[in-house]
DRENPA-3360 file (N, C-alpha, C; in nm, 2 decimals, always signed):
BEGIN
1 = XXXXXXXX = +7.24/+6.89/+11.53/+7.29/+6.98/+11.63/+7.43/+7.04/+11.59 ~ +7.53/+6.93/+11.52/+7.62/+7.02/+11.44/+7.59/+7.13/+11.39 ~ +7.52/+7.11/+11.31/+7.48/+7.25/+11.17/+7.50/+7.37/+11.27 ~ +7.38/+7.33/+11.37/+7.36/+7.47/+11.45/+7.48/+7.55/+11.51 ~ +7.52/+7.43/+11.60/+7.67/+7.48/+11.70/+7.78/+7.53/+11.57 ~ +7.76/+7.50/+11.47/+7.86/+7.55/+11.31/+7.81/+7.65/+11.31 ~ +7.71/+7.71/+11.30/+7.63/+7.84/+11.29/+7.65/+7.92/+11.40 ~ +7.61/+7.91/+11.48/+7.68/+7.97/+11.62/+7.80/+8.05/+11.65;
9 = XXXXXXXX = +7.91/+7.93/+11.61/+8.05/+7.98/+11.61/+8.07/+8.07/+11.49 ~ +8.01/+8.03/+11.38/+8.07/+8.15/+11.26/+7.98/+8.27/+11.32 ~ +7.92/+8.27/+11.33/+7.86/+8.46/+11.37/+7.89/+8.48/+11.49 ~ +7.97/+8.37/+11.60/+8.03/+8.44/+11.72/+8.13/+8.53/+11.68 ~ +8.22/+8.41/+11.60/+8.35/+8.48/+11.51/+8.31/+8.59/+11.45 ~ +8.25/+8.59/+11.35/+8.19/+8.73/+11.25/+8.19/+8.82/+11.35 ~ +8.09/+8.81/+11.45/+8.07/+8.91/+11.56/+7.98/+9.04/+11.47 ~ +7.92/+8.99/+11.42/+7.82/+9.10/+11.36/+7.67/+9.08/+11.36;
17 = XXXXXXXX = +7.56/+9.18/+11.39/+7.43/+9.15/+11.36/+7.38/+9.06/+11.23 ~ +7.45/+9.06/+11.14/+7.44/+9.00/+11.00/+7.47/+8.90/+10.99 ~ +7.57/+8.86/+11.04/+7.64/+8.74/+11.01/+7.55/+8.59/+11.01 ~ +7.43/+8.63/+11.13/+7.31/+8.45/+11.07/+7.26/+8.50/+10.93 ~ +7.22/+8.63/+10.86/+7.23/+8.56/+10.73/+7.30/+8.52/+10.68 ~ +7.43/+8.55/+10.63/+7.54/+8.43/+10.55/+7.48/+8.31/+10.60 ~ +7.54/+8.29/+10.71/+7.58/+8.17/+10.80/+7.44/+8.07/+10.73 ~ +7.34/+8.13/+10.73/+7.17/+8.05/+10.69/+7.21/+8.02/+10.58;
25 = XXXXXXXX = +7.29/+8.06/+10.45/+7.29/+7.98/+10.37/+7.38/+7.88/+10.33 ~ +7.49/+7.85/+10.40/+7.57/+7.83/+10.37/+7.59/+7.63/+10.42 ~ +7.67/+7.59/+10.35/+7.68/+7.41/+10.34/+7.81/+7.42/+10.51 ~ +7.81/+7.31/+10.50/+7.87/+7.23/+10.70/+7.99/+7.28/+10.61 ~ +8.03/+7.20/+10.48/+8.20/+7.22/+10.48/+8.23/+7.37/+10.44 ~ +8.17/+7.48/+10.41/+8.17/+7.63/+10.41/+8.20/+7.68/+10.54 ~ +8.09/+7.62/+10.62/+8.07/+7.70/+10.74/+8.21/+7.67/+10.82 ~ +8.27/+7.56/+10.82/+8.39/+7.50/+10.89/+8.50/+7.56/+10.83;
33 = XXXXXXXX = +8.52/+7.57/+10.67/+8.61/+7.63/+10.66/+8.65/+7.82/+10.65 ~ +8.52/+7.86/+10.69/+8.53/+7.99/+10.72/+8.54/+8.02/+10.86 ~ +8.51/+7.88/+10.95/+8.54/+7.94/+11.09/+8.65/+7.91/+11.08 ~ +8.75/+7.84/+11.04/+8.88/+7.81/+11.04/+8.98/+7.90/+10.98 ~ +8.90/+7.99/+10.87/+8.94/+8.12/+10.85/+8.96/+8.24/+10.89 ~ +8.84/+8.25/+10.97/+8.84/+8.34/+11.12/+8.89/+8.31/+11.18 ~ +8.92/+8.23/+11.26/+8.97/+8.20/+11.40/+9.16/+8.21/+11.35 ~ +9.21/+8.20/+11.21/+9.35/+8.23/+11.20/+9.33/+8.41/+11.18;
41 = XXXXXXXX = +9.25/+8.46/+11.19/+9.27/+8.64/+11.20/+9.26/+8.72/+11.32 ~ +9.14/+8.62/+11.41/+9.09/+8.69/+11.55/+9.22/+8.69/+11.60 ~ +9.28/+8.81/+11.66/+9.43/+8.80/+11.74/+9.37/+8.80/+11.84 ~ +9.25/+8.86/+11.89/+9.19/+8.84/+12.03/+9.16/+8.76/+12.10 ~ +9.16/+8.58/+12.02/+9.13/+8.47/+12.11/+9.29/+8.46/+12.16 ~ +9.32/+8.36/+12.21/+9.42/+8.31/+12.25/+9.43/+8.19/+12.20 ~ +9.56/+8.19/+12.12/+9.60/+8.08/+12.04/+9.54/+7.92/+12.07 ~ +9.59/+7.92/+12.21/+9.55/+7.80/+12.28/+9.38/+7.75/+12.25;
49 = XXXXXXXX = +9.32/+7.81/+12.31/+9.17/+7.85/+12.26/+9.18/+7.80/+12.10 ~ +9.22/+7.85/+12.03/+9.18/+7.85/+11.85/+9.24/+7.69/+11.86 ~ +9.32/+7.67/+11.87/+9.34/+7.50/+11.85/+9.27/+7.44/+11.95 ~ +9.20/+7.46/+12.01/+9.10/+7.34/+12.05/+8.97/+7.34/+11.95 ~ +8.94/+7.45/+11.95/+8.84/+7.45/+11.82/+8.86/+7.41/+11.70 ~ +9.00/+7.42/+11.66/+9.02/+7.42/+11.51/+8.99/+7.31/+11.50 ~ +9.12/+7.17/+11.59/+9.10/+7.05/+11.60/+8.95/+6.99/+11.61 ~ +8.86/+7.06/+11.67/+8.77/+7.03/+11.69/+8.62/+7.03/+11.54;
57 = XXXXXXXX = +8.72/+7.15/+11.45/+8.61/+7.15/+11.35/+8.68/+7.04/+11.25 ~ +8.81/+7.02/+11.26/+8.87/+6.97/+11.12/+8.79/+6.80/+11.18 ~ +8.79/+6.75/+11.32/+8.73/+6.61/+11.31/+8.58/+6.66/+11.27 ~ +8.49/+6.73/+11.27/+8.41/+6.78/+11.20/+8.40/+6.73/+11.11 ~ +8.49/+6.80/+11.02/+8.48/+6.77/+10.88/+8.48/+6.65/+10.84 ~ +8.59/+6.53/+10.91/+8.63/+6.39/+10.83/+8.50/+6.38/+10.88 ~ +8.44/+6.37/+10.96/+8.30/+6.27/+11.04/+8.16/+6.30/+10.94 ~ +8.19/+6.45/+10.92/+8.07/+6.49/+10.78/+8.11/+6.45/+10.68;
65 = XXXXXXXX = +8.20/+6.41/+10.64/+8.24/+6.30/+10.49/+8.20/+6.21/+10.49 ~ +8.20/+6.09/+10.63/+8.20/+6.01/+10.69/+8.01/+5.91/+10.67 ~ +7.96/+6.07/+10.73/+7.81/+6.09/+10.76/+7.76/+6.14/+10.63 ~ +7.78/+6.17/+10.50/+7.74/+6.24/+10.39/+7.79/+6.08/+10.33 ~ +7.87/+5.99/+10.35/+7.86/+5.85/+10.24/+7.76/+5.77/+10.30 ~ +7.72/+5.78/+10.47/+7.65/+5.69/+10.53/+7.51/+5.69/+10.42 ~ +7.44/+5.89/+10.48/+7.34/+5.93/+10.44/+7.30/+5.86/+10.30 ~ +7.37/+5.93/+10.18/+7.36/+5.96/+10.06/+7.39/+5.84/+9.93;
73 = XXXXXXXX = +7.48/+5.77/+10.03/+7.52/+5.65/+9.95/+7.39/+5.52/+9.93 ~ +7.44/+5.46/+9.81/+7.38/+5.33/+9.78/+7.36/+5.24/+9.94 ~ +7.26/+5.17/+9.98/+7.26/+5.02/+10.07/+7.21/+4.98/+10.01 ~ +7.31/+4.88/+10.01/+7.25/+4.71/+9.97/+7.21/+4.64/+10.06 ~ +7.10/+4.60/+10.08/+7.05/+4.49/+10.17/+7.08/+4.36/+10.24 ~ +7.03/+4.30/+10.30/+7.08/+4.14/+10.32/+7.06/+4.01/+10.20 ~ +6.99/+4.11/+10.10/+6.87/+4.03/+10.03/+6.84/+3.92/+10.04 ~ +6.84/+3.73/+9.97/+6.80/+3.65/+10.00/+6.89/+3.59/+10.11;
81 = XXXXXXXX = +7.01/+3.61/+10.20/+7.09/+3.50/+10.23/+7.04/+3.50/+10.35 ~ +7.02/+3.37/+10.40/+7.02/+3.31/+10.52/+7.08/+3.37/+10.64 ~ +7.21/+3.38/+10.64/+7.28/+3.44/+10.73/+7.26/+3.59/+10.74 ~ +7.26/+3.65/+10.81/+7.26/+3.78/+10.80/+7.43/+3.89/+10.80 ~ +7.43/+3.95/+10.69/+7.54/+4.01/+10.70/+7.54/+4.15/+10.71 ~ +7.64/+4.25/+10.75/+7.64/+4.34/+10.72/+7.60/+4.40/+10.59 ~ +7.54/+4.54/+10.60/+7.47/+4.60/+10.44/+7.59/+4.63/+10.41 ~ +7.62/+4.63/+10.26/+7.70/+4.70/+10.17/+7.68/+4.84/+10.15;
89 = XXXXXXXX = +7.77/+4.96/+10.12/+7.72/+5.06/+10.08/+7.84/+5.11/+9.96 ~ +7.75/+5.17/+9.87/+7.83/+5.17/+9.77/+7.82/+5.35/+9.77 ~ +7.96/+5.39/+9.74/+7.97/+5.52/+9.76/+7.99/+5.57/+9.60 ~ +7.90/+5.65/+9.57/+7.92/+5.69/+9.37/+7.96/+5.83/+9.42 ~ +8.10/+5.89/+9.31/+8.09/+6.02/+9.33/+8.16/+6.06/+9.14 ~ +8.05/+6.16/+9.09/+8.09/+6.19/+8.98/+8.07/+6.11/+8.92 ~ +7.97/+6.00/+8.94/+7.84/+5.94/+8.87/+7.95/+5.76/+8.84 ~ +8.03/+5.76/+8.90/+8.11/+5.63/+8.90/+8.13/+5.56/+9.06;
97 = XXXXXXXX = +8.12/+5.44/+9.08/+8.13/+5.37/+9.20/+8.27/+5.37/+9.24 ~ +8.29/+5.46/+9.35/+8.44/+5.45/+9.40/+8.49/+5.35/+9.51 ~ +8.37/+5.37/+9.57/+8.43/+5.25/+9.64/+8.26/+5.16/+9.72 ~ +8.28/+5.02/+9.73/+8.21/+4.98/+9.82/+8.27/+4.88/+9.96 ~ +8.18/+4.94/+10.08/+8.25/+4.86/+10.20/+8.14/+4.78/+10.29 ~ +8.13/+4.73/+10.33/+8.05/+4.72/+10.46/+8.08/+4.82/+10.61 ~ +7.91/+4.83/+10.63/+7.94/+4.92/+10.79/+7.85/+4.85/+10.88 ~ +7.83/+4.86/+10.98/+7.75/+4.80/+11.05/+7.69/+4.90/+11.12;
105 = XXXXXXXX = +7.58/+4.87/+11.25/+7.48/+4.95/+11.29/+7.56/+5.03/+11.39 ~ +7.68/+4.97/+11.45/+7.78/+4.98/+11.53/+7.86/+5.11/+11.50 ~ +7.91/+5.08/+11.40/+7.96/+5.18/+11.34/+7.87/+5.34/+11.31 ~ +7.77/+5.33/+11.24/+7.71/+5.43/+11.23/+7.63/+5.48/+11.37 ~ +7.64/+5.43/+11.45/+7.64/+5.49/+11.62/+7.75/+5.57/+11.65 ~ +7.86/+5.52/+11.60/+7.95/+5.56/+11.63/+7.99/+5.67/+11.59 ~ +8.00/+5.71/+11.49/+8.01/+5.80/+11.41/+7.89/+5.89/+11.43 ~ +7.81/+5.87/+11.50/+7.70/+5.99/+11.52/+7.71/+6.00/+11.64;
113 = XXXXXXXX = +7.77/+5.94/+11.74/+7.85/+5.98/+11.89/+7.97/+6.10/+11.84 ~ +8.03/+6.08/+11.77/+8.19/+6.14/+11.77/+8.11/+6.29/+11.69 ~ +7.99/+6.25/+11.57/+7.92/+6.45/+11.61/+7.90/+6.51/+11.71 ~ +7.80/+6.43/+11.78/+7.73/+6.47/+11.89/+7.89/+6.57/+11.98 ~ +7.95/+6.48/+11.99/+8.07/+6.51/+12.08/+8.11/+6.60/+12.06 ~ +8.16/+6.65/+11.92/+8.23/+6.72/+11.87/+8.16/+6.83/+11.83 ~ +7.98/+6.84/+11.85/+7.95/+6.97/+11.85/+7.92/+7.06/+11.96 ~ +7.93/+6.95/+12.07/+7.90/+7.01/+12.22/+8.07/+7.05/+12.22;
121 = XXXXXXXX = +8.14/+7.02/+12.14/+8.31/+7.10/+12.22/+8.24/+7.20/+12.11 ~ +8.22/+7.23/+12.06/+8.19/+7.34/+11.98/+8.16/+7.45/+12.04 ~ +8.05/+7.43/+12.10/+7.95/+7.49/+12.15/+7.97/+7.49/+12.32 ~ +8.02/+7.42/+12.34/+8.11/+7.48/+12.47/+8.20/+7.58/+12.43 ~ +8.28/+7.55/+12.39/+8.41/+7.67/+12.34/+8.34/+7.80/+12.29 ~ +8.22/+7.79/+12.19/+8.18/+7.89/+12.21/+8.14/+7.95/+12.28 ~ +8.02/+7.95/+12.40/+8.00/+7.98/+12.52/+8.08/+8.05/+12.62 ~ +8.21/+7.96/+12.59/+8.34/+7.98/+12.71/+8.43/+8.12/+12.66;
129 = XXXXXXXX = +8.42/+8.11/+12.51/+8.52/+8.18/+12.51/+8.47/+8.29/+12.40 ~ +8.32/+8.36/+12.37/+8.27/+8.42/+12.30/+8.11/+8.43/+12.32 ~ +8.12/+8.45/+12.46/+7.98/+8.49/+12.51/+7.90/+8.55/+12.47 ~ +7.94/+8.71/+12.47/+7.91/+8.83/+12.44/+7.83/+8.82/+12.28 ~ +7.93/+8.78/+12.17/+7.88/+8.74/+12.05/+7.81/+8.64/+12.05 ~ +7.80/+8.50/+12.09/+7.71/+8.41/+12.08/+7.54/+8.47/+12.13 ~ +7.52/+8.58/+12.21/+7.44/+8.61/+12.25/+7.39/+8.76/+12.14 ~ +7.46/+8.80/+12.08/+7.43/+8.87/+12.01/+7.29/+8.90/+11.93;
137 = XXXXXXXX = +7.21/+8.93/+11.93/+7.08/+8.96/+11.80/+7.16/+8.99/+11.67 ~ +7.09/+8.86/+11.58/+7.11/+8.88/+11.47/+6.94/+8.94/+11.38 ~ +7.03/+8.97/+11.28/+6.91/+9.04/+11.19/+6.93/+8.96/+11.11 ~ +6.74/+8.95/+11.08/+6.74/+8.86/+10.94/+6.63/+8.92/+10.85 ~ +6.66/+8.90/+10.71/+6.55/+8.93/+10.61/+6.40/+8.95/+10.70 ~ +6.30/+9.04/+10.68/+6.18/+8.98/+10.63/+6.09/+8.92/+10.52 ~ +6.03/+8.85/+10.56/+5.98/+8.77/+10.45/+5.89/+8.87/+10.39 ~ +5.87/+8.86/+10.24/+5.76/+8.99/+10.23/+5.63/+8.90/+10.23;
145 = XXXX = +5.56/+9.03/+10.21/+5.42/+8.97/+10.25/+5.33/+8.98/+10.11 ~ +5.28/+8.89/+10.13/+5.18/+8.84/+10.03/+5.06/+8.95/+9.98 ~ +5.03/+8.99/+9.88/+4.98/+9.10/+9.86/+4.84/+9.02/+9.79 ~ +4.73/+9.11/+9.86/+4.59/+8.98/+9.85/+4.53/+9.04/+9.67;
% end
């Protein structure tokens, strides 16, 4: 539901028929850092407004770092021991082990609470304060058609 409410806000901001194609291709930390690009040009919002969103994409971002080592990373299992312990996860980046920690199931609730959260302020704010554009029709490619 992030992705989307990130897609949302950049073509509220764009404010153009066009703007869901970019937006379709584009990665969470793009789309965050081009709404954070927009939102320092629109002189139309009111400042106040732009910092609750901004704040709101930049926890974004740490939580999709967060959620991109949960995802993507090594777990290690309980394997033989008796007791049960938290999994290990080993984060590789640039093909070397930087770090490994333990998380618990606790934790990764958590951290998928604090998206959840953070894309409903999203998507509230957009709503609230970019109606007009949020409801916009966008245009998109057609697909071509298959020629028999």
């Amino acid at each position: 539901m992030v992705e989307l409410h990130l897609r949302q806000l950049f073509c509220s901001l764009l404010d153009t028929p066009y703007a869901g194609v970019v937006a379709a291709g584009e990665s969470v930390d793009n789309l965050i850092n081009n709404c954070l690009a927009l939102l320092q040009v629109r002189a139309d919002i009111d400042p106040d407004d732009c910092s609750i969103v901004m704040a709101a994409l930049k926890q974004v971002k740490a939580h999709m770092a967060q959620r991109n080592s949960l995802v993507h990373g090594l777990w290690l299992g309980y394997g033989g021991m008796k007791e049960r312990q938290d999994p290990l996860l080993i984060v590789s980046k640039r093909r070397k082990a930087d770090s490994v920690s333990t998380h618990t199931h606790a934790e990764a609730e958590a951290l998928a609470q604090n998206l959840r959260s953070q894309g409903s302020t999203i998507f509230e704010w957009t709503v609230r304060v970019l109606p007009e554009a949020l409801h916009r029709e966008q245009v998109y490619p057609t697909p071509p058609r298959h020629q028999p």
